[in-house]
MIKOLVEX-179715 format. One record per residue: residue in three letters; z, y, x of N, C-alpha, C in turn. Coordinates in steps of 0.05 Angstrom, whole numbers. Layout:
REM MIKOLVEX-179715
('ALA'; (Z; Y; X); (Z; Y; X); (Z; Y; X))
...
//
This chain:
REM MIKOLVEX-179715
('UNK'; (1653; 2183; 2799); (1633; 2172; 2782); (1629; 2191; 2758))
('UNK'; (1602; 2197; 2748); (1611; 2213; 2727); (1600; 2196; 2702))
('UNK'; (1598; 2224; 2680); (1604; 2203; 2656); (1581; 2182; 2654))
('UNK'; (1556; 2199; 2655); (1536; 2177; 2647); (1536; 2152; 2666))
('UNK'; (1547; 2152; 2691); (1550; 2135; 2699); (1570; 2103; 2690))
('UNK'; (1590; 2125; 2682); (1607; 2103; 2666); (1601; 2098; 2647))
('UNK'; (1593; 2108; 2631); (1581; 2097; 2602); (1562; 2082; 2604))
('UNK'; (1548; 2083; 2630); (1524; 2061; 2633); (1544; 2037; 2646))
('UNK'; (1559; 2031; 2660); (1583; 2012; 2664); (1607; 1999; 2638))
('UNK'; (1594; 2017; 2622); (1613; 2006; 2598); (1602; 1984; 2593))
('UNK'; (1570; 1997; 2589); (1548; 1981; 2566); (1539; 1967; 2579))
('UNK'; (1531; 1965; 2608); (1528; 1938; 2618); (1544; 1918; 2615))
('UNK'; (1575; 1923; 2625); (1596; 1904; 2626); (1593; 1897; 2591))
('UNK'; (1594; 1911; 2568); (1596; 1905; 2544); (1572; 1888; 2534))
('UNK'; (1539; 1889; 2549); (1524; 1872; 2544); (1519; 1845; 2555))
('UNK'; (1542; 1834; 2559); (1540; 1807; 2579); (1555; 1793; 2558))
('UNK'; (1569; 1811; 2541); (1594; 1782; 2524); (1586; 1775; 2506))
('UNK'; (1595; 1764; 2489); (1591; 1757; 2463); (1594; 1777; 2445))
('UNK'; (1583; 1776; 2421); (1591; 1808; 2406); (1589; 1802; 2374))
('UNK'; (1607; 1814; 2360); (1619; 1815; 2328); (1601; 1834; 2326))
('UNK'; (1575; 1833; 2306); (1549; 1852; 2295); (1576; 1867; 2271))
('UNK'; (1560; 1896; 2272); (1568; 1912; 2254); (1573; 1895; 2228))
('UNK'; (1595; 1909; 2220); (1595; 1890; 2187); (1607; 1868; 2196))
('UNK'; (1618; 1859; 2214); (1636; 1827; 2224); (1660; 1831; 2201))
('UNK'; (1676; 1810; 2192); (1703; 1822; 2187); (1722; 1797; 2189))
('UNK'; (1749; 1802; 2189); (1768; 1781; 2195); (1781; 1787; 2179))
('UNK'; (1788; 1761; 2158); (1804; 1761; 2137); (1829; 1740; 2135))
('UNK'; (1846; 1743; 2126); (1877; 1733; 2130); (1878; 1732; 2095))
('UNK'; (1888; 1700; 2091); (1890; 1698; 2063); (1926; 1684; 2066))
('UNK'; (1948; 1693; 2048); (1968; 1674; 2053); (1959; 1646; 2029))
('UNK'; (1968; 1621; 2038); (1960; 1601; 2025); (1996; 1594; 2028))
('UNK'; (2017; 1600; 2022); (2042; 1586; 2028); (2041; 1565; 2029))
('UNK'; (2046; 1553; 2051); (2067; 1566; 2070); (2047; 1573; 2105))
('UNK'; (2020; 1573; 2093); (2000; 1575; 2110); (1991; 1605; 2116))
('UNK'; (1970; 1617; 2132); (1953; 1626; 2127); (1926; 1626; 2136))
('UNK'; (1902; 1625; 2121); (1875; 1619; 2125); (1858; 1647; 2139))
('UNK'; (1854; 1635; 2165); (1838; 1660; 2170); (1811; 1654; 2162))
('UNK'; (1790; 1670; 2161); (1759; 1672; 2157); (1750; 1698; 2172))
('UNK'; (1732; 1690; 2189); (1704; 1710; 2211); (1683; 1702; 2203))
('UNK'; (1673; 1717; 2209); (1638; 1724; 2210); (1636; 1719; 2243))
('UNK'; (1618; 1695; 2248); (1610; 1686; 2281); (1601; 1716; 2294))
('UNK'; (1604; 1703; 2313); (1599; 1725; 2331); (1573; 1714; 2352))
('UNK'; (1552; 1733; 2356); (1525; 1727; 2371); (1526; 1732; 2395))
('UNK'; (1511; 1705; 2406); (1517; 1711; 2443); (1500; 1729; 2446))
('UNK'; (1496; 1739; 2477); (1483; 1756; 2482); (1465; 1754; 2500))
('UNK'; (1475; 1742; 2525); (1459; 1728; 2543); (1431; 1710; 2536))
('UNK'; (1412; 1708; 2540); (1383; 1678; 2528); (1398; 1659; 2537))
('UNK'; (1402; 1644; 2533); (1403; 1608; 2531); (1435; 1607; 2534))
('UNK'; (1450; 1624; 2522); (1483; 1611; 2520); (1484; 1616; 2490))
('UNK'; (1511; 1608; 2482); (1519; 1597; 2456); (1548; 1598; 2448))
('UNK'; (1557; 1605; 2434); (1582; 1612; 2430); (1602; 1585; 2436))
('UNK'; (1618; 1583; 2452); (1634; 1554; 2462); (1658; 1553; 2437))
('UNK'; (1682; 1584; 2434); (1703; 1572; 2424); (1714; 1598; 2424))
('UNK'; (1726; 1606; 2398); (1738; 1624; 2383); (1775; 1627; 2406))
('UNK'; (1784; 1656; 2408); (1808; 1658; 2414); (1828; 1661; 2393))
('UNK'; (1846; 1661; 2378); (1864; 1667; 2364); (1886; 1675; 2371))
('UNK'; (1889; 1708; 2375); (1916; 1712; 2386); (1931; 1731; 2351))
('UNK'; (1956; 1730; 2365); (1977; 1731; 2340); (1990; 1760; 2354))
('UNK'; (1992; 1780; 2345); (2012; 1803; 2361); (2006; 1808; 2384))
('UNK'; (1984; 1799; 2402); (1969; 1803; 2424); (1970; 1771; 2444))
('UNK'; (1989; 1754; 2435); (1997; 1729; 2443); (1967; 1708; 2443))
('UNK'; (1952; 1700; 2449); (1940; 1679; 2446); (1961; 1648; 2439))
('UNK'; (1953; 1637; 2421); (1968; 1617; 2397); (1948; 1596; 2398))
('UNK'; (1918; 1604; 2399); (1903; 1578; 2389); (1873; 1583; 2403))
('UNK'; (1850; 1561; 2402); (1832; 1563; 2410); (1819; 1545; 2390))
('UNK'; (1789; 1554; 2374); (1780; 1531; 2352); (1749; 1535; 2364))
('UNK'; (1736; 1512; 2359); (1714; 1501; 2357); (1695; 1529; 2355))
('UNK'; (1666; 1529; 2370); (1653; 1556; 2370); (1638; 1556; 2340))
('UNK'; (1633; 1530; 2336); (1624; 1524; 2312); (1642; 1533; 2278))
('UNK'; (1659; 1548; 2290); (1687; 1552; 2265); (1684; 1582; 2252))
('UNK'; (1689; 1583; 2226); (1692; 1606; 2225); (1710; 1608; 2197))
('UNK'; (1734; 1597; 2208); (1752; 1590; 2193); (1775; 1574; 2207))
('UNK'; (1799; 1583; 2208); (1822; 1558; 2215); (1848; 1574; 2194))
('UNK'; (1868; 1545; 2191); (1884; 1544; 2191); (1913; 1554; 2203))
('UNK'; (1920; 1578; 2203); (1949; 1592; 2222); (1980; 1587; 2212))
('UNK'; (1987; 1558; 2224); (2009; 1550; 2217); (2032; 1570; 2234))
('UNK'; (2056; 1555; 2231); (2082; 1559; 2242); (2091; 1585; 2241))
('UNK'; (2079; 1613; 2225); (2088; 1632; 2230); (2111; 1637; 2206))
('UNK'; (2135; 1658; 2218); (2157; 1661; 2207); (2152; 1670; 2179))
('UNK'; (2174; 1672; 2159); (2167; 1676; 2124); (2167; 1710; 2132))
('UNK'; (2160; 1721; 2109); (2162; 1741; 2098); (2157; 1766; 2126))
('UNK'; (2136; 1772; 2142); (2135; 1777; 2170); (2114; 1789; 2170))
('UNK'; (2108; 1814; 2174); (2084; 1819; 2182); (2070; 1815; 2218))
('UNK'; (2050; 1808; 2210); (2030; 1808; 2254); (2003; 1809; 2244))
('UNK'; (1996; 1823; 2268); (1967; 1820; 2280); (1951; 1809; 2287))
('UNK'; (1939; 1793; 2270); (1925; 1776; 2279); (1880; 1786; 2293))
('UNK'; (1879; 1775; 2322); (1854; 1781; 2326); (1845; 1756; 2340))
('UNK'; (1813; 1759; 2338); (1795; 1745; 2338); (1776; 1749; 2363))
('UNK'; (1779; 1734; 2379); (1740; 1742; 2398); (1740; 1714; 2409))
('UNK'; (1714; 1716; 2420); (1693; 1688; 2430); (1690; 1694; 2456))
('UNK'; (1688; 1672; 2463); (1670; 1661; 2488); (1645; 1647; 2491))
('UNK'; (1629; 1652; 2511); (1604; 1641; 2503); (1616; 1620; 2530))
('UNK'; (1589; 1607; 2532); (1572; 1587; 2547); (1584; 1595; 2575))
('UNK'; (1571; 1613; 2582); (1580; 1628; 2611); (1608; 1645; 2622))
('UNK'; (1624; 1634; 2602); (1655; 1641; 2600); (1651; 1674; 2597))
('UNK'; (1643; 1684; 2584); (1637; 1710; 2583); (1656; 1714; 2556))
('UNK'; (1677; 1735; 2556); (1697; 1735; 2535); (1692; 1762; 2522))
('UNK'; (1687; 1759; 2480); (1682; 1789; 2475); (1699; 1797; 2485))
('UNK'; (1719; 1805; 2486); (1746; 1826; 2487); (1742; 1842; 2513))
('UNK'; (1726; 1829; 2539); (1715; 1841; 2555); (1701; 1860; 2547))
('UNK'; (1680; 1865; 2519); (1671; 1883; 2516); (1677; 1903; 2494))
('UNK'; (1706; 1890; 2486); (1719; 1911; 2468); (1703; 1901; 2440))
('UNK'; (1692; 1875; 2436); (1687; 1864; 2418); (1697; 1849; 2402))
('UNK'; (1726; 1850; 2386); (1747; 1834; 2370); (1745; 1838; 2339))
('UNK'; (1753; 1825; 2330); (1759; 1822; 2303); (1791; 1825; 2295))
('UNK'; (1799; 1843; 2269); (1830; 1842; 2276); (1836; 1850; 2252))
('UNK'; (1855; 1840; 2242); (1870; 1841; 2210); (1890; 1844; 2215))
('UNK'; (1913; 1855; 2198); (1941; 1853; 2189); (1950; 1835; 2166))
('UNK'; (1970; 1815; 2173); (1984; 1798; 2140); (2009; 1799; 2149))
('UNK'; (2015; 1799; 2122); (2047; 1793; 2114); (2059; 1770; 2105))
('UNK'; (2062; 1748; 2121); (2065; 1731; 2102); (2084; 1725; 2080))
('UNK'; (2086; 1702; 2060); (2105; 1695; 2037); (2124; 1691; 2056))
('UNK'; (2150; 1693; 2029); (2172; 1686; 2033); (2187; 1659; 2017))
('UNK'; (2158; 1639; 2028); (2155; 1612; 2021); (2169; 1596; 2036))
('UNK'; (2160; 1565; 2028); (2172; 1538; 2046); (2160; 1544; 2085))
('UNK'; (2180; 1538; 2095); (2176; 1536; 2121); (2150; 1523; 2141))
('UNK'; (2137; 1542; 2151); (2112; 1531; 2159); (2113; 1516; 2186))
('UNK'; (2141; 1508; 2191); (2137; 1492; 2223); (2150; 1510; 2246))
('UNK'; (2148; 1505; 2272); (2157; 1516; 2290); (2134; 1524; 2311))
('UNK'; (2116; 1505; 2310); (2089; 1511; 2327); (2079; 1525; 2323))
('UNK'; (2069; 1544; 2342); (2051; 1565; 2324); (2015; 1559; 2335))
('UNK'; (2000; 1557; 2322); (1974; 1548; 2327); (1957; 1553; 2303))
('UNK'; (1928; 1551; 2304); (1906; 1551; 2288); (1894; 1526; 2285))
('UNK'; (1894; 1509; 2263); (1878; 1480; 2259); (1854; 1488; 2240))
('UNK'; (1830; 1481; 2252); (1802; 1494; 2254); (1796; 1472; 2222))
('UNK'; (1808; 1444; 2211); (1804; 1422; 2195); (1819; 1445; 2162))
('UNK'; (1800; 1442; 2142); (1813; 1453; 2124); (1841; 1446; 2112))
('UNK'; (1852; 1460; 2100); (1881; 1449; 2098); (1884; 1425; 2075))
('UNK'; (1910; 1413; 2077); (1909; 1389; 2055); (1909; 1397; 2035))
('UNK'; (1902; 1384; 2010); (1909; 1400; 1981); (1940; 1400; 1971))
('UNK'; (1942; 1414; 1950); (1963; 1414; 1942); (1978; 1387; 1930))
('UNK'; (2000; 1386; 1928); (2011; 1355; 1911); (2003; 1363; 1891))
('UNK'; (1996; 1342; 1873); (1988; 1332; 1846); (2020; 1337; 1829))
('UNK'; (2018; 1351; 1818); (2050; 1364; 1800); (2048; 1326; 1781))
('UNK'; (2028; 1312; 1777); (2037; 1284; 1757); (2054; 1263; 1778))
('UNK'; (2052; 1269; 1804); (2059; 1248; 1823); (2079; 1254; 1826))
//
């Protein structure tokens, strides 16, 4: 096969998924004993599909799956003071997955060396609770 051939096999296979537009970004905030991710949606590509539901993998691990409608969750249970990788891609309507097209979103955090965030490791798409009231 030669090149132009493949490069026309890239961009087909790459124009069927979902896709993070230039300027996308994925941000990792620590909230101890939490951390808050935030994306920029990602646009289907196909006419008449729709983004179904965000992947959340941790170190290459898939951890979580949130609402297509999200662009924001919650990343509990990870260890204190630790750095990982956290990335991001979608699925549309037609199970068409970015990462098929080399379309991800991906940060690095470190987290605190705060109170213990749990043992589960997962993404809760619901904003987090507030803090205790220091009068209570």
């Amino acid at each position: 096969m030669g090149v132009a051939a493949a490069a026309l096999l890239v961009m087909v296979a790459a124009g069927c998924t979902p896709l993070f537009q230039d300027g996308a970004v994925l941000t990792a905030t620590n909230e101890d004993p939490y951390v808050v991710l935030n994306w920029t949606q990602a646009v289907p590509i196909d006419e008449g599909t729709t983004v179904e539901e965000y992947r959340i993998d941790v170190n290459g691990v898939e951890v979580s799956r949130t609402p297509g409608w999200a662009s924001s969750c919650v990343l509990k249970g990870l260890d204190n003071d630790t750095a990982y990788e956290i990335t991001v891609s979608a699925y549309d309507s037609n199970a068409h997955w970015s990462a098929d097209g080399n379309s991800v979103l991906t940060t690095s955090v470190t987290t605190a060396s705060g109170v213990d965030a749990g043992t589960e490791l997962f993404c809760d798409s619901a904003p987090p609770p507030p803090p205790p009231d220091p009068g209570e």
